[in-house]
C-alpha positions as CSV (number, residue, x, y, z in Angstrom):
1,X,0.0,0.0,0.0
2,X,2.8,2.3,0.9
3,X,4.9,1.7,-2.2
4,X,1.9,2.0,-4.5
5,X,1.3,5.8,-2.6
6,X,5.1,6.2,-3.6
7,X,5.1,5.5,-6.9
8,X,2.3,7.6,-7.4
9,X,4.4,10.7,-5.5
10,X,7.6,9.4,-7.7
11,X,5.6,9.6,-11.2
12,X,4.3,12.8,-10.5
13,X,7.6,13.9,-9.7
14,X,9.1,12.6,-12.9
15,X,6.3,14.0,-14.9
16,X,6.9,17.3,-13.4
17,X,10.3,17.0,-14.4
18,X,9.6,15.9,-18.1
19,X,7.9,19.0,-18.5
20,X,10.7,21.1,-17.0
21,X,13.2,20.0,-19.0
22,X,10.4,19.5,-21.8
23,X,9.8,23.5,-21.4
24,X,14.1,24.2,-21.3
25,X,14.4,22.6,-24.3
26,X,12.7,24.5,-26.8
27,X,13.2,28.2,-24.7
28,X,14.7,30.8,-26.9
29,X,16.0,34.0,-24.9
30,X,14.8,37.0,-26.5
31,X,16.8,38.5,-29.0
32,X,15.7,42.3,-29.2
33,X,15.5,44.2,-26.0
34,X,11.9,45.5,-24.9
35,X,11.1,49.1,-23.9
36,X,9.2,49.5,-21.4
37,X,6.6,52.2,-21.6
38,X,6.7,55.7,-19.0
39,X,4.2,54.6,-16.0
40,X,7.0,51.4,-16.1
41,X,10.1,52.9,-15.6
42,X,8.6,54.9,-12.2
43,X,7.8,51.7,-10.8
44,X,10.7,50.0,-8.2
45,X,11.2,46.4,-9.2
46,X,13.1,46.4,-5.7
47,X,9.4,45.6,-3.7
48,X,10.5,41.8,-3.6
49,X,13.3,42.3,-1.5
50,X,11.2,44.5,1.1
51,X,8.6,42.1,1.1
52,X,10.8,39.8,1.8
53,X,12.3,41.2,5.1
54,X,8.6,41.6,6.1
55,X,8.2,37.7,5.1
56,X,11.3,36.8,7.3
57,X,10.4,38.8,10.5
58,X,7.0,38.4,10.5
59,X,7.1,34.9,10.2
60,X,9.5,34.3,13.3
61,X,7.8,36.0,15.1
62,X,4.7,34.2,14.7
63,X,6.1,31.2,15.1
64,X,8.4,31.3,17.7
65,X,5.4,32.9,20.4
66,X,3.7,29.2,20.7
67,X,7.1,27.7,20.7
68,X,8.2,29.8,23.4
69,X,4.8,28.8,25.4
70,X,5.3,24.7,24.6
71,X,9.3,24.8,24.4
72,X,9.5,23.6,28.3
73,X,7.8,20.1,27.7
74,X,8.9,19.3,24.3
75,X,12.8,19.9,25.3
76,X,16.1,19.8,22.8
77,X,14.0,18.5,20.3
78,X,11.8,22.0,19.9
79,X,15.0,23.4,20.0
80,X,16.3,21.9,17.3
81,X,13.4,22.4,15.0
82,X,13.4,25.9,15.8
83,X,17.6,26.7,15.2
84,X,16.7,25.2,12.1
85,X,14.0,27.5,11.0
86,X,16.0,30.4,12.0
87,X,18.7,29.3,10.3
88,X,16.4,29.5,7.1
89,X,15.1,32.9,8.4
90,X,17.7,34.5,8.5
91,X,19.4,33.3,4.9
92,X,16.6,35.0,3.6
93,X,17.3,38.1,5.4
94,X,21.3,37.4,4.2
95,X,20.0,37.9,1.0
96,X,17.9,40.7,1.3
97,X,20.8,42.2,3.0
98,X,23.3,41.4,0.1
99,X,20.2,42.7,-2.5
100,X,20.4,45.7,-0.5
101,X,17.0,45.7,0.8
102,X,18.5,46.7,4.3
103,X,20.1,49.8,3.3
104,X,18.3,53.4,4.2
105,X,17.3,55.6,1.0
């Protein structure tokens, strides 16, 4: 029963990755450049990288309120899980950071 729910997952996968490479295959970069028109080139591309800080922060904080409440009875193992997810925080905010997202205009 289990391997049949695993193949299942696994052929999916594969067909996911057909397509990808499928898709890679016949992509063509464009070869003229595009202008864009006025009412684009007032408009900051660099939102991603604030909404991502947002993303980051809020997030961990979130999360790490319960966790904080439960931390006592679950022990080194709720500490584990949660270095981990700030390790992943904070490589998003690394790359904010090297994006420039962190630097006052």
């Amino acid at each position: 029963m289990i391997l049949q729910t695993y193949t299942i997952v696994a052929l999916i996968g594969l067909s996911a990755l057909g397509v990808s490479l499928l898709a890679a295959a016949f992509w063509r970069p464009p070869s003229e450049s595009l202008s864009a028109p006025d009412s684009w080139k007032k408009y900051r591309f660099g939102f991603t990288t604030y909404a991502l800080i947002f993303v980051a922060f809020d997030m961990e904080m979130i999360f790490m309120y319960p966790w904080a409440v439960v931390f006592a009875e679950i022990g080194l193992k709720a500490f584990l899980d949660m270095l981990v997810f700030i390790a992943l925080l904070s490589g998003g905010i690394a790359y904010a950071w090297g994006m420039g997202g962190l630097k006052w205009e």
